[in-house]
N, C-alpha and C positions, 0 to 999 in steps of 0.2 A: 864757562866763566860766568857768576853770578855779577851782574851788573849792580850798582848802588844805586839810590835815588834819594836824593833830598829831600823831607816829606814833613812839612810841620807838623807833628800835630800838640794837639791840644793836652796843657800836664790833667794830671788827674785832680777833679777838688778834693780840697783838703773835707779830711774830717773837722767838726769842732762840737763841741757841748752847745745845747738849745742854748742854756744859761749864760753863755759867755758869747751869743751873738746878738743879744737881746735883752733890757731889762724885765724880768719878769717880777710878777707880785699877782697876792687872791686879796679880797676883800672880805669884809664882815655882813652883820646882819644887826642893825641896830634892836632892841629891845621890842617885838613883837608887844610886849603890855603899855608901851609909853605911846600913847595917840600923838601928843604932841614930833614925835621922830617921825610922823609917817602923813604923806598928802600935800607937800612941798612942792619945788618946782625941779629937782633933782633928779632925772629919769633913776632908774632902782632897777639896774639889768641882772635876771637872774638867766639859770644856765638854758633852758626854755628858749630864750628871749635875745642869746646871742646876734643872732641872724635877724633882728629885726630894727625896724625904725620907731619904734614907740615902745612902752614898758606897761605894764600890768599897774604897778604900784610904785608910788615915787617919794623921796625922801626930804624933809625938811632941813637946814643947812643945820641944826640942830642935832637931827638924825644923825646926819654924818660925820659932827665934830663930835661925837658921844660913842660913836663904835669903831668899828675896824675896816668899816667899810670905805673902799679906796675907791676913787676917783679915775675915768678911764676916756683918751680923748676917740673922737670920730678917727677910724685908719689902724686902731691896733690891732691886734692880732687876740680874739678872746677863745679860750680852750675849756670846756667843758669838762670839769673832771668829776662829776656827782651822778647816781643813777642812773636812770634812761638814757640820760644825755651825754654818758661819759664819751669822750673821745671826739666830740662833735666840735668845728671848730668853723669861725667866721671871723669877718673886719668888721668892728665895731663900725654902725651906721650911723652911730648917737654918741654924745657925750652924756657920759653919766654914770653911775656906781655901782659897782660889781660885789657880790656875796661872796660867800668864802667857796665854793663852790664852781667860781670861773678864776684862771689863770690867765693874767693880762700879759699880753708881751709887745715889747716895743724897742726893734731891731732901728729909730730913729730914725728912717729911710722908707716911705713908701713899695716903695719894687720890692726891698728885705724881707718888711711883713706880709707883703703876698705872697711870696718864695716861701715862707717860713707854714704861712696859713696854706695854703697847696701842699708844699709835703705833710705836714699834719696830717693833713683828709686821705691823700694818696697812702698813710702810715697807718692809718686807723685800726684797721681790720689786726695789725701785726702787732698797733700798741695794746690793745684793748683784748685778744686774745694772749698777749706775755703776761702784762701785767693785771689784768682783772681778774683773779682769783675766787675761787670758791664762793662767787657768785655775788659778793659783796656790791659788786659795781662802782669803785671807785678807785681814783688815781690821785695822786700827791704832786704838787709843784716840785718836790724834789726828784721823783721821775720821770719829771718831762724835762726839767731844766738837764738832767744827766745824758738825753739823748742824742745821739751824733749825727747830725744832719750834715750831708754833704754841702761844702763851703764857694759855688761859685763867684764870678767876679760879680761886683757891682755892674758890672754893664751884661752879663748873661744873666742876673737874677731879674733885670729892669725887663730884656728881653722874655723871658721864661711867663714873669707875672703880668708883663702887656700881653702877651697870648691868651693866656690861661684867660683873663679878664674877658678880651674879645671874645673868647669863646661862650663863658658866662653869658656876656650880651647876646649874642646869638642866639643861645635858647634860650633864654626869656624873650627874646623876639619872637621867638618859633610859640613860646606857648603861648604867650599873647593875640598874634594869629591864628590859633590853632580854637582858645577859646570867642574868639570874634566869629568865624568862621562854624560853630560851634550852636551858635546863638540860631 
């Protein structure tokens, strides 16, 4: 006789499209010949410069009411979809304005855009070998927004990206040590 047992477990996450868990948008590049668009107090995050706290070149409010280039807060989610950097993905550290060249995304929820920014990176190797073709090196907001990322709860994504986080902190502990120690 096979016995039964009561056994929760957990439903599967749902699929959903990147773009419908998240608002996404790219920005511009104001007019490279107009001095007056360029040397403001506007951080000017190019795809480089994702994963940083400061910016190479910064934009005047000028600059930015004259191009296309969008506006991005500290906390979002930015995706590198040009060249070298195609696929490369970070939390914005800074507020400030994106080139046409990063995909901003913003799931309005902390825990969301780490969950979002962690499978990214975890995806990389899979996005970037489907779709970077013939050597081109580059990806479009309309193939990231179509991707199906597995849908946990709001209270398993908060868990997943406080991990991932602690983990981050830990090695940049360790390297930090490692260059003191180093010294």
């Amino acid at each position: 006789m096979i016995r039964q047992t009561s056994r929760k477990y957990a439903s599967a996450w749902e699929q959903r499209k990147l773009g419908e868990l998240a608002l996404t948008y790219s920005g511009g590049t104001p007019s490279a010949g107009n001095s007056a668009y360029y040397g403001g107090e506007i951080p000017f995050i190019r795809s480089a410069e994702i994963d940083c706290d400061s910016t190479e070149l910064s934009l005047t409010v000028a600059g930015l009411n004259n191009s296309s280039a969008k506006l991005v807060d500290k906390g979002m989610v930015l995706y590198a979809m040009y060249g070298a950097t195609s696929g490369e993905v970070a939390i914005s550290k800074i507020k400030g304005a994106i080139n046409q060249a990063i995909l901003a995304m913003d799931a309005s929820d902390m825990a969301a855009n780490r969950f979002i920014a962690y499978w990214l990176r975890r995806q990389k190797k899979s996005i970037t070998e489907t779709f970077l073709q013939g050597g081109q090196g580059n990806l479009s907001g309309a193939i990231i927004k179509e991707l199906g990322i597995p849908q946990p709860s709001l209270d398993e994504q908060r868990q997943i990206g406080s991990f991932f986080s602690n983990l981050d902190d830990l090695i940049t502990l360790h390297q930090r040590k490692r260059l003191w120690f180093a010294k």
